[in-house]
C-alpha positions in Angstrom: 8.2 -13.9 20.8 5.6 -11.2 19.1 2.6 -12.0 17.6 1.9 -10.9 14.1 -1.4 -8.2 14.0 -2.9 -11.0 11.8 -3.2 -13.8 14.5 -4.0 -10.8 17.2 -6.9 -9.6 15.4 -8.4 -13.1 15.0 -8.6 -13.7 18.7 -12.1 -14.3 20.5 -11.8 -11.9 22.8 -9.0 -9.6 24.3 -6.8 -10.0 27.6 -3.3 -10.5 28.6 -0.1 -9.2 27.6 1.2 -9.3 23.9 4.1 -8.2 21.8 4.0 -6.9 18.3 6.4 -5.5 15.8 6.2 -3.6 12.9 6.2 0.0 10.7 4.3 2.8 11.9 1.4 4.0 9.3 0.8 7.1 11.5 2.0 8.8 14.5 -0.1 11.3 16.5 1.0 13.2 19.4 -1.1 15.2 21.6 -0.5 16.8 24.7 -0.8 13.4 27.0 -1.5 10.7 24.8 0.1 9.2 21.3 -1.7 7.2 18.7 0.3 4.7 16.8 -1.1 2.6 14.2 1.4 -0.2 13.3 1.5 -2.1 10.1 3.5 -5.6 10.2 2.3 -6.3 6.4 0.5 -10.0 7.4 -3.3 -8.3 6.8 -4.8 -5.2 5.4 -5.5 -3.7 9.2 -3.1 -1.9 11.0 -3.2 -2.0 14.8 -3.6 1.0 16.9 -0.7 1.5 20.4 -2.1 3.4 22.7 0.7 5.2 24.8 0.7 7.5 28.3 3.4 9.4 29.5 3.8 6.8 31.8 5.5 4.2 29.3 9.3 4.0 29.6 11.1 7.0 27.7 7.7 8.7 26.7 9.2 11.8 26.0 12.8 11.0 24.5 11.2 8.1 22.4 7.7 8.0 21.9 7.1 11.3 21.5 9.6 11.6 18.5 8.3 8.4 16.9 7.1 9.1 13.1 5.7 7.7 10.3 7.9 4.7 8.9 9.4 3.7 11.8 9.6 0.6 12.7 8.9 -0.3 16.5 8.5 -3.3 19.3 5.5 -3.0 21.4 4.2 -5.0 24.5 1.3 -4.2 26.3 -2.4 -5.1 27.1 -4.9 -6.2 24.6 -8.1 -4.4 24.9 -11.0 -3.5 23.4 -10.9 -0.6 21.0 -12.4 2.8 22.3 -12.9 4.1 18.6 -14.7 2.9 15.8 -13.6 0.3 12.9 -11.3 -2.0 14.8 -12.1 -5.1 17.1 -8.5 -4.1 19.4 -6.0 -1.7 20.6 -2.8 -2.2 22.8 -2.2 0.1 25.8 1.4 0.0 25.7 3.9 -1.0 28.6 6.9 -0.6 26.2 7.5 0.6 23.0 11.5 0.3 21.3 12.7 2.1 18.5 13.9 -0.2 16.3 14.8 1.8 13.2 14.1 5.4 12.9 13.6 7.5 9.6 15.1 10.6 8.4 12.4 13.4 7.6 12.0 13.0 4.0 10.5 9.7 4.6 8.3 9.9 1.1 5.6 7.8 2.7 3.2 10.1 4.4 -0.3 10.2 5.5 -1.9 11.2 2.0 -2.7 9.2 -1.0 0.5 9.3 -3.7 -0.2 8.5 -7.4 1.0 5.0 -8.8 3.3 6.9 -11.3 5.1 8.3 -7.6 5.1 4.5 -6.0 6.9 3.3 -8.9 9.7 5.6 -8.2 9.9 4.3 -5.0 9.9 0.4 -5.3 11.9 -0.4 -2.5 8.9 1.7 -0.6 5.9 1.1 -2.1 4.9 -2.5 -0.7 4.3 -0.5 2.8 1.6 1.6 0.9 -2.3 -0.3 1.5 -2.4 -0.4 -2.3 0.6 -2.1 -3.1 0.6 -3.9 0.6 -2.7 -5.3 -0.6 -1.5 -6.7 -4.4 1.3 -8.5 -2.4 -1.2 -10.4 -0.4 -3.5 -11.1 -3.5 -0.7 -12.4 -5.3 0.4 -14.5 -2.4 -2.8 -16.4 -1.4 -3.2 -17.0 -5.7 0.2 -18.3 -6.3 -0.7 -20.8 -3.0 -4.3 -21.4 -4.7 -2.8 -21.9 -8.0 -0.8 -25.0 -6.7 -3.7 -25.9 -4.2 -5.8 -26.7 -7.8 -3.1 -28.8 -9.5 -1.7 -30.9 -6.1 -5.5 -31.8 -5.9 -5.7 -33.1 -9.6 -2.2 -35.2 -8.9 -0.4 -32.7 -11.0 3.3 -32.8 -10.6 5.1 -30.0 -10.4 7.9 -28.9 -13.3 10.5 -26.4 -12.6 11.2 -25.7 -16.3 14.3 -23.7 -17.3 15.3 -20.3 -17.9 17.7 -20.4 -20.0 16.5 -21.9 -23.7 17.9 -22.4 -27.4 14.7 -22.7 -28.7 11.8 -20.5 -29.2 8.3 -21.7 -27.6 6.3 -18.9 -29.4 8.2 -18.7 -32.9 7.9 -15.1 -32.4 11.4 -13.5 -32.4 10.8 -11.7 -29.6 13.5 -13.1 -26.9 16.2 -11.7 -24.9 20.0 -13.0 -26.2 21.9 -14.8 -23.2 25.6 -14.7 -23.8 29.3 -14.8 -22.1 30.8 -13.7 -25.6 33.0 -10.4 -25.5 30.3 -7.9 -26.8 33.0 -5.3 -28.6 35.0 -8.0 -30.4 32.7 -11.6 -30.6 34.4 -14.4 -32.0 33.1 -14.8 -35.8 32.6 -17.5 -38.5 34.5 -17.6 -42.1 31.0 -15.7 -43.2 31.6 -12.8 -40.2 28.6 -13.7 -38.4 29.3 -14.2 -34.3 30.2 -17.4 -33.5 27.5 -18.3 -31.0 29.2 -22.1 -30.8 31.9 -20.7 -29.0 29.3 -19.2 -26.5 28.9 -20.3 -23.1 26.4 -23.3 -24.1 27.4 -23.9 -27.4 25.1 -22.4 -29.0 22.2 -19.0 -29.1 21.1 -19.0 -26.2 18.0 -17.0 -24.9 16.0 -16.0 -21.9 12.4 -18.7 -22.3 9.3 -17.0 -23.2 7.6 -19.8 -21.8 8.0 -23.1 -20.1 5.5 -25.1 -22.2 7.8 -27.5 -24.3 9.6 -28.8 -21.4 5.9 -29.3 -19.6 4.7 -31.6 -22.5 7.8 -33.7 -21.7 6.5 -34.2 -18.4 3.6 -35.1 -19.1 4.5 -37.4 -21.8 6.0 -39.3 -18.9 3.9 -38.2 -15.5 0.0 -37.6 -17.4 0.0 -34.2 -16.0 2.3 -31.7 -15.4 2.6 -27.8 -14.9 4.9 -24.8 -14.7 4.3 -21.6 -13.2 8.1 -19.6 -13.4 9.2 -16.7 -14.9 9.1 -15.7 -18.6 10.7 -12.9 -20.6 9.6 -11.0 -23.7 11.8 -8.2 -25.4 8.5 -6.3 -27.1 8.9 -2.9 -26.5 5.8 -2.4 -25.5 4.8 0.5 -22.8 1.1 -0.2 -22.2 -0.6 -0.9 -19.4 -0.9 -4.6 -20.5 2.3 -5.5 -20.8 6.1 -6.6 -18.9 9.3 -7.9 -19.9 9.7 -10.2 -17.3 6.1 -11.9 -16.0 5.2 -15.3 -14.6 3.2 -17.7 -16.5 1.0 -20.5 -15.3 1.2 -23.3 -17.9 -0.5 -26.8 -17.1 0.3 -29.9 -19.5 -2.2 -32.9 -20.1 -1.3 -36.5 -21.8 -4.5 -38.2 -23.2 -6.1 -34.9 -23.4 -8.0 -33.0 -26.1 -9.3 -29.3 -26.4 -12.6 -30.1 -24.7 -11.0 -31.5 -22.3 -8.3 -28.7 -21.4 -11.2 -26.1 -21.9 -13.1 -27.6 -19.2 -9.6 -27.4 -17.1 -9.2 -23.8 -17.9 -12.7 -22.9 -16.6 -12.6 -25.4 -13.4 -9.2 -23.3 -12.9 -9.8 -19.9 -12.6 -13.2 -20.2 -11.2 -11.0 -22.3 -8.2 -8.3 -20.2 -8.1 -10.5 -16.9 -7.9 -12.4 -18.3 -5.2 -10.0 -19.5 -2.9 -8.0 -16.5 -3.1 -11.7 -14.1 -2.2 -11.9 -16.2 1.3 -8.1 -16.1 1.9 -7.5 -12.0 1.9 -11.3 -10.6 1.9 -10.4 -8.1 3.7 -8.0 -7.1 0.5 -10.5 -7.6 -1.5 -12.8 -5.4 0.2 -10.1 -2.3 -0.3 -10.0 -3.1 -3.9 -13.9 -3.1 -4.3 -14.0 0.6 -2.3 -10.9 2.2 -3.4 -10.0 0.9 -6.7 -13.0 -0.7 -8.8 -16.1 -0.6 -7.6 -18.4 -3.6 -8.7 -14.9 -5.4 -8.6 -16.9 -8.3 -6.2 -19.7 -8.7 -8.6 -17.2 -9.3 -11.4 -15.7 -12.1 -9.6 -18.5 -13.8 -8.4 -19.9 -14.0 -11.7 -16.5 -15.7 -13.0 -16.6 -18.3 -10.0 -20.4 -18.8 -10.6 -21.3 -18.6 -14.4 -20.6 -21.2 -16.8 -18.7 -19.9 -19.5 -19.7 -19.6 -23.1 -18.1 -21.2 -25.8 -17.9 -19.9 -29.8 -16.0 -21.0 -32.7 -13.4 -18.6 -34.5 -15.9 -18.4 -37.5 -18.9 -18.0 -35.7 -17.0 -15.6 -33.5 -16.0 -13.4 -37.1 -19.7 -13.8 -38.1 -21.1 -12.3 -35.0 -18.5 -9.4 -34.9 -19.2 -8.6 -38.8 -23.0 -8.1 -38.2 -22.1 -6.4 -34.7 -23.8 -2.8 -34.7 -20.3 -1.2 -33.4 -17.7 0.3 -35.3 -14.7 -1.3 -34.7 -10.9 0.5 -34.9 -9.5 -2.8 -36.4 -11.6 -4.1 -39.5 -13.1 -8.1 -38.8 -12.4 -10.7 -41.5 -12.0 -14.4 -41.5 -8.0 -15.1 -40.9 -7.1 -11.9 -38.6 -6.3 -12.3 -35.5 -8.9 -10.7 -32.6 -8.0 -7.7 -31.0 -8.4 -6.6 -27.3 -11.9 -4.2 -28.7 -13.2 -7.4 -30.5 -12.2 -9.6 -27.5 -14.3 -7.0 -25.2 -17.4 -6.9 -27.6 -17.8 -10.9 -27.6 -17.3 -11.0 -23.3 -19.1 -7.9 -22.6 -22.1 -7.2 -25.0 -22.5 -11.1 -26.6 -22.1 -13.5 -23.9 -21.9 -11.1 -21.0 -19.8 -14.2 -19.3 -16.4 -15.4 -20.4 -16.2 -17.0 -23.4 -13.9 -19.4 -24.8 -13.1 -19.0 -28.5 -11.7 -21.9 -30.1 -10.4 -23.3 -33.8 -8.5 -20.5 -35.1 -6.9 -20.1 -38.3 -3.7 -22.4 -38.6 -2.0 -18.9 -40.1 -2.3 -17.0 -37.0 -1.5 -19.0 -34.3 2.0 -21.1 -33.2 3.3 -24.2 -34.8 2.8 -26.7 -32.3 -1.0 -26.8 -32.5 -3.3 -29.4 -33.5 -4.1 -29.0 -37.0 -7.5 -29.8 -37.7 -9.2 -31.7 -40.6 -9.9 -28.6 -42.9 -5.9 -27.9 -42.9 -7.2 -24.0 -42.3 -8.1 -24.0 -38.6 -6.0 -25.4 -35.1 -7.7 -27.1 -32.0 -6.7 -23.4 -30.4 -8.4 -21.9 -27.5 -8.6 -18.2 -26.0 -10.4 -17.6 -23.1 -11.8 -14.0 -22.8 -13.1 -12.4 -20.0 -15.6 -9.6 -19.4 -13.4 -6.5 -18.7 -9.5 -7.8 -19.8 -10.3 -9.6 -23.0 -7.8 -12.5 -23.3 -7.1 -14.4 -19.9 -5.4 -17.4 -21.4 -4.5 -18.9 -24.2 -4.0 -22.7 -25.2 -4.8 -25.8 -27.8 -4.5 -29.2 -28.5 -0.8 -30.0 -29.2 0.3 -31.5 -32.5 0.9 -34.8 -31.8 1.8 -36.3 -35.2 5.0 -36.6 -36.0 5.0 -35.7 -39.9 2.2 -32.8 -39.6 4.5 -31.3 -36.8 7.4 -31.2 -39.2 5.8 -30.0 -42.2 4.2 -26.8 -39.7 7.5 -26.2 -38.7 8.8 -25.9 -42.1 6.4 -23.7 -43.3 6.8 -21.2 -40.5 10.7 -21.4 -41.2 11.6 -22.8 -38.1 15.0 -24.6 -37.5 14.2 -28.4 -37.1 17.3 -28.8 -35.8 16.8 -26.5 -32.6 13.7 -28.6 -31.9 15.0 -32.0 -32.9 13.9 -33.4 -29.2 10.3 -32.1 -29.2 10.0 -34.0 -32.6 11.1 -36.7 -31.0 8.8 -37.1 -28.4 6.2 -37.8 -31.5 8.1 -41.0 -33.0 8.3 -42.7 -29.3 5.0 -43.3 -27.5 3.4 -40.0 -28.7 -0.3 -39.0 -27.3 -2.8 -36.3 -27.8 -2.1 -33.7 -24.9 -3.4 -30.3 -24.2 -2.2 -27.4 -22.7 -3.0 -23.6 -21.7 -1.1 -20.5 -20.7 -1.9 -17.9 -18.5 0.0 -14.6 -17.4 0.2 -14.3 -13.8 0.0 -11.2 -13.7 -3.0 -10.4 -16.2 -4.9 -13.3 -13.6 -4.0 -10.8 -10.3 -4.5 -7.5 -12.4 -7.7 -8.9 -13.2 -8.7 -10.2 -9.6 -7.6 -6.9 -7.9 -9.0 -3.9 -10.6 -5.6 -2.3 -10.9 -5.2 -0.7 -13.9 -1.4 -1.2 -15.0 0.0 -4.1 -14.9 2.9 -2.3 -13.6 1.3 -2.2 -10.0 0.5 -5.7 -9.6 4.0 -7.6 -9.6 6.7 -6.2 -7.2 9.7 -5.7 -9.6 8.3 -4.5 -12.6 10.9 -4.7 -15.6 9.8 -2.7 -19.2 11.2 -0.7 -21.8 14.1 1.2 -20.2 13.8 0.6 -16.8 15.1 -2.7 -14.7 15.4 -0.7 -10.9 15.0 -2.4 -8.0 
């Protein structure tokens, strides 16, 4: 059985036979010798095949390999003769396992982002892309690695929803009804009772409400699953379809899931640098220098924390002239979110106790009946990371939000429930995946850092 270049590379010391498999990076032929550097996707390095005309079919095979083939090798493990590698393989054997046509569009050059996207079923292969996968595969493993330790259990929380989490609007319609002639009410609106489940049903924006039930029952609970929004937004901030991280905590107020939030990505980032640092070394040379710095300073400093109003005073007397004006009640923008990480408390900072007009129903109202137990932790370089508060947890103030954001109390009859039997103050926070691994690896669209991407007029791949 082969050995992946990962676990070859790792070895003390080289010796013996081995067998590796994989896509060829590049392919050079010269008059007695070919170079093959093979890529099996399990670490950043490729490994170079050395092979002589004396290997099996040299000249019908070998000699015709190109790039993005894919190939078996056995051979010899030896030290390397060139510079930057540990190993190379003088082969004994190499097989063709699946050749490529010549307009292979993966060639030895660098091609733009706006190319690779063209090319999804491609683009992993590239080191850029290759290298995101990795990063988003050690932090989804660090992500649960931080939550099995705190005896966090984990929620699987739907996809399909009648409710909205966010009270925004802004969901994608799930239906089985015939779309040219729906069946309609005596008033000629569609019938959605006659849908599939009985009712308008949508794609979740977020898994949050189910979590609290969880945790209402289990102490602590989290979700990290897809989530879908239908903004049409094109920036380079936002997807339609994203994962979101969103832990749950019963007995739990805002200081407390604050402290949670910071303990989290400081764990999560760290964990994931010793997993891939060779990854993170690409990033930090080829995409954002100073990209290391930025992450050891989240892992090591503690993060700042400033109420909404101071937050609004400091920004009013800020010596910057802002695109969006700063008042008491607005909501902060990604410029003001910058100014207060960046220039204020050069660290993140975690902005709490927002106006009650600005942010969702389901937080804590405080005291003064103006502000919510909110939180919104901003980090130097992104702004916004996450987002969360202190849930309402009375039964009659919960109501009386919901009515005065126009919200069917009907569609949300359960989550009132769960505040008549055995309610208790919990927290909570959300975080985009993606914005965490756009954030960890430089890359400049968010586009580039999940696999699929889905936005405004495109769903390929």
């Amino acid at each position: 059985m082969s050995q992946s270049i990962k676990q070859l590379l790792a070895r003390p010391e080289p010796g013996g036979e081995v067998e590796l498999e994989g896509w060829l990076r590049t392919a050079r032929h010269s008059k007695n010798v070919t170079f093959l550097e093979v890529s099996d996707g399990t670490c950043f390095a490729g490994l170079q095949v050395v092979a002589s005309p004396e290997v099996p079919d040299y000249e019908a095979v070998v000699r015709s390999l190109q790039t993005g083939a894919a190939v078996r090798v056995a051979g010899a493990l030896v030290e390397a003769q060139g510079k930057g590698q540990r190993y190379e393989v003088q082969a004994t054997r190499i097989e063709l396992v699946g050749g490529v046509d010549e307009d292979y569009p993966l060639q030895k050059k660098r091609h733009s982002l706006e190319f690779l996207r063209s090319i999804g079923h491609l683009r992993t292969r590239t080191n850029t892309l290759g290298a995101v996968l990795r990063v988003r595969n050690a932090a989804s493993m660090a992500i649960h690695e931080f939550f099995q330790e705190r005896e966090f259990v984990h929620l699987h929380s739907p996809i399909i929803t009648l409710s909205d989490a966010e009270g925004a609007g802004e969901m994608f319609r799930v239906s089985t009804l015939d779309s040219e002639s729906p069946p309609r009410s005596e008033e000629g609106r569609v019938d959605f009772s006659r849908d599939f489940f009985g009712g308008e049903s949508f794609l979740t924006v977020s898994g949050q409400l189910e979590a609290e039930i969880a945790a209402l029952s289990h102490s602590r609970a989290d979700t990290f699953g897809p989530t879908f929004r239908s903004e049409n937004s094109n920036t380079s901030r936002h997807l339609a379809e994203f994962w979101m991280i969103e832990p749950e905590v019963a007995f739990c107020d805002l200081e407390g899931i604050a402290e949670l939030a910071e303990s989290f990505l400081k764990s999560v980032f760290k964990t994931t640098l010793e997993a891939v640092p060779d990854d993170f070394e690409f990033f930090e040379k080829r995409i954002s220098p100073g990209l290391l710095e930025r992450l050891g300073a989240i892992i090591d400093a503690p993060f700042a924390r400033i109420p909404y109003g101071e937050a609004i005073e400091i920004l009013e007397r800020a010596d910057e002239k802002f695109e969006f004006p700063v008042s008491w009640g607005v909501d902060l923008q990604s410029e003001h979110e910058h100014y207060l990480a960046e220039k204020v408390a050069k660290a993140p900072v975690i902005v709490t106790d927002y106006p009650a007009q600005i942010k969702a129903f389901y937080m804590y109202l405080n005291d003064d009946e103006r502000t919510v137990r909110a939180l919104d932790v901003l980090v130097p370089g992104v702004g916004e990371n996450s987002g969360g508060s202190q849930r309402e947890d009375r039964h009659d103030v919960l109501l009386r939000r919901m009515q005065e954001q126009g919200l069917s109390t009907e569609s949300y009859w359960w989550y009132l429930e769960l505040r008549r039997f055995g309610s208790v103050p919990h927290s909570g926070f959300g975080l985009g995946f993606e914005r965490l691994v756009q954030f960890m690896t430089g890359m400049a669209n968010i586009r580039d850092v999940i696999p699929f991407p889905r936005v405004p007029g495109n769903a390929s791949f």
